[in-house]
C-alpha positions as CSV (number, residue, x, y, z in Angstrom):
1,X,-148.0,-178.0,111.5
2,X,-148.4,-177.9,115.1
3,X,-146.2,-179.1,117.4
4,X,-146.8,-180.2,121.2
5,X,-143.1,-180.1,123.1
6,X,-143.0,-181.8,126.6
7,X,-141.7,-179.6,129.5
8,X,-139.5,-181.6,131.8
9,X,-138.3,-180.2,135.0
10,X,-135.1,-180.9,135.8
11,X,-133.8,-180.4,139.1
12,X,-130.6,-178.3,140.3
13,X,-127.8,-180.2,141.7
14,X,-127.5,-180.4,145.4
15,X,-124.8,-178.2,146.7
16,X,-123.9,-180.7,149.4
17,X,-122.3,-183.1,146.6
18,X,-119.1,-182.5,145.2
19,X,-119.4,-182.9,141.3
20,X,-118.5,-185.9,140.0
21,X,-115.5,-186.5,137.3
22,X,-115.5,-188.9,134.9
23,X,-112.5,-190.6,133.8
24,X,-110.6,-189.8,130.8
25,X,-111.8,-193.5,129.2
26,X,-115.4,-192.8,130.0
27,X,-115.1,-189.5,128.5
28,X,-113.7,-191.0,125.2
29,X,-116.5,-193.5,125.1
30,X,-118.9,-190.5,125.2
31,X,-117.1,-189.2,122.2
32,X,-117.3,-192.1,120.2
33,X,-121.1,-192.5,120.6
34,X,-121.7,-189.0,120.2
35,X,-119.9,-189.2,116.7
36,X,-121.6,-192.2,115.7
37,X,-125.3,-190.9,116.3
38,X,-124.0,-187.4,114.1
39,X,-122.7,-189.9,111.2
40,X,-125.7,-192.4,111.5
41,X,-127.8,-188.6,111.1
42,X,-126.8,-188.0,108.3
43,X,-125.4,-191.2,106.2
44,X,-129.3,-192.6,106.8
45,X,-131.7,-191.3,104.1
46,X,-134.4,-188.7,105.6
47,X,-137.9,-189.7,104.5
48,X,-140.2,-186.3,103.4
49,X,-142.3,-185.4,106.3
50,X,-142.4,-181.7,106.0
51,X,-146.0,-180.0,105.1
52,X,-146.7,-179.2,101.1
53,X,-149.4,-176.3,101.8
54,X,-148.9,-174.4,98.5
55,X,-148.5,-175.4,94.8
56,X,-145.0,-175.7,94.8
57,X,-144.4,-176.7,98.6
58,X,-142.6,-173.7,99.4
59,X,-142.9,-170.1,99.2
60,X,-139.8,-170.1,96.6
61,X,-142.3,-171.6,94.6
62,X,-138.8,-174.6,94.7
63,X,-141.0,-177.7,94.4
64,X,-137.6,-179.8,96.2
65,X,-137.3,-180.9,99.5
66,X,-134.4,-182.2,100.8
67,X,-135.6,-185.7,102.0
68,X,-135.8,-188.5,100.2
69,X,-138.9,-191.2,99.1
70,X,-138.8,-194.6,99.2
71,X,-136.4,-195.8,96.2
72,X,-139.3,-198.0,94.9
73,X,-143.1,-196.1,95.5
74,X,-145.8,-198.8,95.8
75,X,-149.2,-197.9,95.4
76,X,-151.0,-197.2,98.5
77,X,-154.5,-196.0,98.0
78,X,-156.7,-194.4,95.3
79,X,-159.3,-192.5,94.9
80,X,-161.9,-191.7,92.5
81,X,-164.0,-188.5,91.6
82,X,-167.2,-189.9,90.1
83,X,-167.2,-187.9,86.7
84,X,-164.9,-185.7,87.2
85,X,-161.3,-184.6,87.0
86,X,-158.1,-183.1,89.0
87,X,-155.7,-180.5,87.0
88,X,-155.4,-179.2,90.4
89,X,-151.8,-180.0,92.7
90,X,-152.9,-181.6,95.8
91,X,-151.8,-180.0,98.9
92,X,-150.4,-182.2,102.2
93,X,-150.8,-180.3,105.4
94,X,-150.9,-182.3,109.0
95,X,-151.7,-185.7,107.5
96,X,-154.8,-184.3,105.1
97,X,-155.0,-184.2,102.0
98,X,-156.9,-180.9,100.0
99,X,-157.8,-180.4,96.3
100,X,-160.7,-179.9,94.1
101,X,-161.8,-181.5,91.3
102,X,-163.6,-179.9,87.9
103,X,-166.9,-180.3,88.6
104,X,-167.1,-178.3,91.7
105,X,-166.1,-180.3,94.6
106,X,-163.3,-179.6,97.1
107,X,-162.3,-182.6,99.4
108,X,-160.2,-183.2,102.7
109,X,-159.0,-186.7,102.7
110,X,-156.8,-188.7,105.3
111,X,-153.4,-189.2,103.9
112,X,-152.6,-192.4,105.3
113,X,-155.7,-194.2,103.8
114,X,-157.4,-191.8,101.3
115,X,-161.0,-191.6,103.5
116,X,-162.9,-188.4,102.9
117,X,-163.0,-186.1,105.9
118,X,-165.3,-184.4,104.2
119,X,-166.5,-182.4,101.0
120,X,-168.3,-179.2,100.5
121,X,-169.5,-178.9,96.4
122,X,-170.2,-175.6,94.8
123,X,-172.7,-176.0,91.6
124,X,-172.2,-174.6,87.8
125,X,-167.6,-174.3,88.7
126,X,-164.7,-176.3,88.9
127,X,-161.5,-175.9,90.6
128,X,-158.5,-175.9,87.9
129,X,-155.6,-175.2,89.7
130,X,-154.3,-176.0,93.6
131,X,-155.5,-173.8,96.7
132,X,-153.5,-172.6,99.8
133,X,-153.8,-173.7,103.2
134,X,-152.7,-171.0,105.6
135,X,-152.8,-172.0,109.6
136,X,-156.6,-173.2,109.4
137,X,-157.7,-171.5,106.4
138,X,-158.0,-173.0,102.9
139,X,-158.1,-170.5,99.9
140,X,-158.9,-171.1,96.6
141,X,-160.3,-169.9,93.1
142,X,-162.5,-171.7,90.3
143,X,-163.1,-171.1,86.7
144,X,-166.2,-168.3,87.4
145,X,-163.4,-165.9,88.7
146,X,-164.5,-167.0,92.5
147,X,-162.3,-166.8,95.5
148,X,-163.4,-168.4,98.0
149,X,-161.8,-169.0,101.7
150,X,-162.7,-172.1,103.6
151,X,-162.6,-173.5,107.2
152,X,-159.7,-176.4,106.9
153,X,-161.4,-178.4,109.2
154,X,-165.0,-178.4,107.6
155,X,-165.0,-176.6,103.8
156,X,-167.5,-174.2,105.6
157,X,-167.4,-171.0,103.4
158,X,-165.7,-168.2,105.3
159,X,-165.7,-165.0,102.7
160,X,-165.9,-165.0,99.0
161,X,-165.0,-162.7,96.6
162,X,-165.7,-162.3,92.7
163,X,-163.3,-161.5,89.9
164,X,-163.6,-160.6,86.3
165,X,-162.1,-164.0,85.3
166,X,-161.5,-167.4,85.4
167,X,-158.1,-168.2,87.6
168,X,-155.8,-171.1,86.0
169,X,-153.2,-170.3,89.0
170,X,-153.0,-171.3,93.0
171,X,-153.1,-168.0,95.4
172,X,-150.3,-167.0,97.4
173,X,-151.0,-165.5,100.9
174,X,-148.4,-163.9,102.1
175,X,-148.1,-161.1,105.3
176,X,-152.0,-162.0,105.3
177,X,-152.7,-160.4,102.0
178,X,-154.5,-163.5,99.5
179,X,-152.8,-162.7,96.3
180,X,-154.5,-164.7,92.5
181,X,-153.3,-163.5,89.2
182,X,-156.5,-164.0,86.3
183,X,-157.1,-164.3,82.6
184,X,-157.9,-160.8,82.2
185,X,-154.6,-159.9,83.6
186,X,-155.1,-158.8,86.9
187,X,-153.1,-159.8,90.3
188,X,-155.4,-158.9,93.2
189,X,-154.5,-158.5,96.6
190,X,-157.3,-159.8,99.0
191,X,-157.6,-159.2,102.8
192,X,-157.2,-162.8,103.9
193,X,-159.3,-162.1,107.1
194,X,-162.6,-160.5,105.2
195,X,-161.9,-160.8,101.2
196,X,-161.9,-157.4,100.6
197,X,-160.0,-156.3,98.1
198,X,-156.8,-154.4,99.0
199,X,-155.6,-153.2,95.8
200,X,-155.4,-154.3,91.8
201,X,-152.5,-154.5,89.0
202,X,-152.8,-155.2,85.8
203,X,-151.5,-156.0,82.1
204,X,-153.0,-155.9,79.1
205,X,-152.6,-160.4,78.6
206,X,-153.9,-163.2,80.6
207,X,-151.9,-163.8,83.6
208,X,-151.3,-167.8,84.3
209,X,-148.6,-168.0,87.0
210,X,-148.6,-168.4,90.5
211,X,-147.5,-165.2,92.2
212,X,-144.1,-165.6,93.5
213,X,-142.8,-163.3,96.4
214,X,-139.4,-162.3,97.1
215,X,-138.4,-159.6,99.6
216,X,-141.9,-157.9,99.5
217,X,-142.2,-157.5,95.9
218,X,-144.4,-159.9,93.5
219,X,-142.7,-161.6,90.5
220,X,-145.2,-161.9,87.6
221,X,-144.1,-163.9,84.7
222,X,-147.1,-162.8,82.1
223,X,-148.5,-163.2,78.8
224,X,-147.4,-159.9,77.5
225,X,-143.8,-161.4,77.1
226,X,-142.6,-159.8,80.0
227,X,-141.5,-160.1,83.7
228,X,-143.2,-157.5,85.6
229,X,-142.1,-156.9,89.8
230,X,-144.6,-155.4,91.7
231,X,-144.4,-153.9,95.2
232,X,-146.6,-156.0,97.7
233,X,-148.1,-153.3,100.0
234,X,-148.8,-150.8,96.8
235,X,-149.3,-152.9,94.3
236,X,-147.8,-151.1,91.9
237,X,-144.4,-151.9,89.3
238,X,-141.5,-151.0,90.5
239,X,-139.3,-153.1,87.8
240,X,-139.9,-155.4,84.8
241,X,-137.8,-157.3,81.9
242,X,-138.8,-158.2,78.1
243,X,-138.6,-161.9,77.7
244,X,-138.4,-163.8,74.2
245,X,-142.6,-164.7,74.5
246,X,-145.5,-165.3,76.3
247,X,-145.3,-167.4,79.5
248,X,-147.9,-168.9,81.9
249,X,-144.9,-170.5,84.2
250,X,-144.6,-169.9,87.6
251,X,-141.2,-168.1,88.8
252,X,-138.9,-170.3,90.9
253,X,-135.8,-169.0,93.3
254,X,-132.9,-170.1,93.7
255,X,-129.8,-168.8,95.0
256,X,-131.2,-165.3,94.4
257,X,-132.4,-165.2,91.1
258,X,-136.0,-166.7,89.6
259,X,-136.2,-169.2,86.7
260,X,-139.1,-170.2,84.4
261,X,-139.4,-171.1,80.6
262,X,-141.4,-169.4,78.1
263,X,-143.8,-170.4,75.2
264,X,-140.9,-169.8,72.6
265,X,-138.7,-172.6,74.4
266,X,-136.3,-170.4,76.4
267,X,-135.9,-171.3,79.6
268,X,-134.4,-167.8,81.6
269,X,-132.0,-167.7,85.0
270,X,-132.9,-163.6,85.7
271,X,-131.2,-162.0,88.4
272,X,-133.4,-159.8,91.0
273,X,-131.2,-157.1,91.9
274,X,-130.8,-155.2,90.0
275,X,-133.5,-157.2,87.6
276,X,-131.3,-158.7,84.7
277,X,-130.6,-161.8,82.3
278,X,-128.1,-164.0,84.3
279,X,-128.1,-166.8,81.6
280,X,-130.8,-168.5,79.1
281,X,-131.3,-171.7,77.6
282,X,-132.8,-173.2,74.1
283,X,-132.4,-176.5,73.2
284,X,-130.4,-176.6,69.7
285,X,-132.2,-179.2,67.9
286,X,-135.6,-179.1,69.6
287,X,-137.2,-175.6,71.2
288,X,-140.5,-176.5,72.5
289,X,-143.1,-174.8,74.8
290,X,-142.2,-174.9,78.4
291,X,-145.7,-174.7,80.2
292,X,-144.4,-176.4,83.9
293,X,-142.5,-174.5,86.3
294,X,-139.5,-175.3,87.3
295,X,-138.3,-177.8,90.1
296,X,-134.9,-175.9,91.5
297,X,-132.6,-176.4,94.6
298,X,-128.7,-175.4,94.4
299,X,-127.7,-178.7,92.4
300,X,-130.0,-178.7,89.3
301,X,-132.8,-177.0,87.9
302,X,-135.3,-178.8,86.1
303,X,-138.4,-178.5,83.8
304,X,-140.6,-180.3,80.8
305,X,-141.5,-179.3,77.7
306,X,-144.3,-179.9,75.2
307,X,-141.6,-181.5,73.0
308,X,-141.7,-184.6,75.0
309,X,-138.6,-184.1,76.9
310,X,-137.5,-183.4,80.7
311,X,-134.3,-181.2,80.5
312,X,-131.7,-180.4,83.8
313,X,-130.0,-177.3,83.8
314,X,-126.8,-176.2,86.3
315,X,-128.6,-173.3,88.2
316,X,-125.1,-171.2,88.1
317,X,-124.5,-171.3,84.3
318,X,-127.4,-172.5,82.8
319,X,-125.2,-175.4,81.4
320,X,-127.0,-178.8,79.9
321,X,-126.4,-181.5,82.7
322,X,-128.7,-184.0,81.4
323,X,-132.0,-184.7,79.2
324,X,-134.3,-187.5,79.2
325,X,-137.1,-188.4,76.9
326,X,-140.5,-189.1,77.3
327,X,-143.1,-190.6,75.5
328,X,-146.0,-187.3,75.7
329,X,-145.7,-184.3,76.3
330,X,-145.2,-182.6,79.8
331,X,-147.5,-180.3,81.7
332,X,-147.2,-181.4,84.5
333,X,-144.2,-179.3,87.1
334,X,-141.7,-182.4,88.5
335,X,-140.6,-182.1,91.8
336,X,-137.3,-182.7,93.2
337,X,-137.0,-185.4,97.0
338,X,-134.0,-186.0,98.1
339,X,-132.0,-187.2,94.9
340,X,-134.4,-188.1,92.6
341,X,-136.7,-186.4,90.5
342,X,-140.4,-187.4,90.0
343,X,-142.0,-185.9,86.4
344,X,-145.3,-187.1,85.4
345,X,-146.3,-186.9,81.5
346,X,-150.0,-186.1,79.7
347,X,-150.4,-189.6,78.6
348,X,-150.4,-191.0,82.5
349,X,-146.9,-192.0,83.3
350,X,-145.0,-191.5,86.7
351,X,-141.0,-191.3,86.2
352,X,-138.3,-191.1,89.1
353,X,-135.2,-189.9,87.4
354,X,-132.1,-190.1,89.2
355,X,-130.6,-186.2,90.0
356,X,-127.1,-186.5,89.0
357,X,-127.7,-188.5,85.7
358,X,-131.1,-188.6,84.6
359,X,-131.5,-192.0,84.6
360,X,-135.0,-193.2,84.9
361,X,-134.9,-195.5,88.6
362,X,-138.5,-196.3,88.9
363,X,-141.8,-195.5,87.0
364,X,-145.5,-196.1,87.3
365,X,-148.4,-196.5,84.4
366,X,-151.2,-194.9,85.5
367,X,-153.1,-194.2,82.4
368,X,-155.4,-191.0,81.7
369,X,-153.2,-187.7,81.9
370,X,-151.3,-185.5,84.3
371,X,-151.7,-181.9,84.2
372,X,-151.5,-181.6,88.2
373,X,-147.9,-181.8,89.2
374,X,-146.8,-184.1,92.4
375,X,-146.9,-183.1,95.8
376,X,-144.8,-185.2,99.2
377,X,-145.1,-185.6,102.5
378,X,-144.7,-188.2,105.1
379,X,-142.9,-190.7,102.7
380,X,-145.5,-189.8,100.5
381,X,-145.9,-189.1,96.7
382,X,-149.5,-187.5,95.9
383,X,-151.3,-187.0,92.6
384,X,-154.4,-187.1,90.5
385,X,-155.0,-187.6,87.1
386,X,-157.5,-185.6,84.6
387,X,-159.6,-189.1,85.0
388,X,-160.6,-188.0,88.7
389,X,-158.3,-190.4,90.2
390,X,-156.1,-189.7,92.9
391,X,-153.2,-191.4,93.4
392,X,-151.0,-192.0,96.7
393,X,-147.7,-194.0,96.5
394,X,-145.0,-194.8,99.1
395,X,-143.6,-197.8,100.8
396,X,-146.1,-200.6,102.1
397,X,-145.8,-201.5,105.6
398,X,-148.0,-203.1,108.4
399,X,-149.5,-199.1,108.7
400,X,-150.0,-198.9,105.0
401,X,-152.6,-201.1,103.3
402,X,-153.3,-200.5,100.0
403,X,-157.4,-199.3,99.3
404,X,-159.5,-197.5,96.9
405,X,-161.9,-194.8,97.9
406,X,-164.9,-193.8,95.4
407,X,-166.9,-190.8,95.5
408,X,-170.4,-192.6,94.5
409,X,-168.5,-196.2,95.0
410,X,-167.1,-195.8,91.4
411,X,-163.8,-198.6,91.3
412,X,-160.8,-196.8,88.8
413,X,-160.6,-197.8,85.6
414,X,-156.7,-198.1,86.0
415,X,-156.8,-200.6,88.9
């Protein structure tokens, strides 16, 4: 995000005047406000304003912020893809939002209100997972193997570039190198300037995850039942780890290790140097696919399963701190604001789960499904459904009045 910072001279003292002192009462005074403008900083709750540019937010692939949202969202605005879809996460970067439907169609819309900016379509593709928006550059793949950047400000097509396969996973750009993992198994490394290619790695399964970077090597969490580290400038593996199945979950870091869950129901801590099992964890009674990634900060980790159930793990131990139940199953990845958790399920509900507990504080009936998982910014909670309709909840004020947008002037069926 840019930021404009004012310059403001300041003059030097004249050397004619003596400097004054300030009594010892004055001084005291000065103390006392001091501390109560560094307690009123942090006692008040932060609202989210910080940019969501990729999938998960962050490069850590975390999906937490720190802030908070409003304790009770409101609806704010929708809007509606005629005949269409979003699996896609939608990304928040300087007030705009950017995601693409199924059908082809990639949009820039204002946060605030929901009005189209613009949209650029691209015929006989859809968009099935989130992009990237780098500086003023949006990248993103479709379901005909197509990479494709874009100019943020118009959707004008800057380079595109052709894979052997459909992508179901956002790219990473990192040290200007575009990186997309695809269903023939391949992680690609893309110029980000030009689109050529830079180099190619590849397994012998389909390769679902978003490509996680830590300390210039790539963390691949594949298919093949196994966690494969690759070296970023060479592209070639320099480490990898058997895990109990196959896994389309993107890796997560947190407090040096990454974390993800696996077809089988195993959810893994693993240690990155030396690459090793820190701790895992099965449910007992229930072991269920894990298909979301994993929202992790220092407190908690936590994650959905197809068995209908949001689990919370301690990040050190990989000890049970909570589980609550849903009514469907869960594809879409929660995210963690501030201390609550937000999970959305595949039969169109919105929970906010309280971080500490896991009791539900707020939720919202939205109807069709959620396979996109949330995304926050500016007090914000984003999402669409796989009934093309975009969500935006916060808290209503005299800047915030509710609307619906349409593509085609269609009204949601879930008004």
């Amino acid at each position: 995000m840019n930021k404009r910072f004012e310059m403001i001279a300041i003059s030097p003292p004249s050397r004619s005047r003596k400097p004054t002192v300030l009594p010892i009462q004055t001084i005291a005074s000065l103390r006392q406000l001091l501390l109560a403008i560094l307690l009123t900083c942090f006692i008040t709750p932060q609202i989210v304003s910080a940019d969501w540019p990729l999938v998960r937010g962050d490069a850590m692939a975390s999906g937490a912020v720190k802030q908070s949202l409003p304790e009770k969202l409101e609806l704010l605005w929708e809007f509606s893809a005629e005949e269409s879809g979003f699996e896609g996460a939608a990304l928040l970067v300087d007030g705009i939002v950017y995601l693409g439907d199924v059908d082809g169609t990639f949009y820039a819309l204002r946060l605030t209100d929901g009005t189209v900016l613009w949209k650029q379509h691209f015929d006989e593709t859809g968009f099935l997972a989130a992009a990237a928006v780098v500086e003023d550059r949006i990248f993103v793949g479709d379901f005909n193997g197509v990479v494709r950047a874009l100019q943020a400000d118009s959707g004008k097509e800057l380079w595109s570039y052709t894979a052997s396969a459909e992508f179901y996973a956002a790219p990473n750009v990192v040290e200007n190198q575009v990186l997309v993992t695809t269903e023939a198994g391949e992680l690609l490394s893309l110029d980000a300037d030009v689109g050529k290619l830079n180099w190619k790695f590849q397994i012998d399964a389909p390769l679902r995850c978003w490509p996680t970077v830590v300390g210039g090597r790539v963390l691949l969490a594949g298919c093949d039942e196994r966690l494969h580290v690759v070296d970023i400038l060479s592209g070639k593996e320099v480490e990898g780890l058997d895990i109990d199945g196959p896994t389309g979950s993107t890796p997560a870091v947190v407090g040096g290790n990454v974390l993800f869950g696996t077809e089988q129901g195993t959810f893994y801590s693993i240690a990155t140097q030396p690459i090793s099992i820190a701790w895992q964890y099965r449910d007992p009674k229930q072991s269920r696919a894990i298909r979301t990634a994993a929202a992790v900060n220092d407190r908690t980790v936590v994650y959905g399963t197809r068995g209908k159930q949001v689990y919370a793990l301690d990040p050190a131990s990989g000890k049970l701190q909570w589980k609550f139940a849903v009514r469907s199953s869960v594809e879409s990845s929660p995210i963690i604001a501030g201390d609550r958790v937000y999970v959305a399920t595949k039969r169109g509900r919105i929970y906010a789960l309280d971080i500490a507990t896991g009791k539900e504080t707020w939720q919202f009936e939205a109807g069709g499904g959620f396979l996109a998982s949330p995304s926050v910014s500016e007090g914000k909670l984003v999402l669409g459904n796989t009934d093309g309709t975009l969500y935006c909840l916060g808290e209503k004020n005299k800047g915030n009045r509710r609307g619906t947008q349409t593509n085609q002037s269609r009204r949601s069926r879930n008004q």
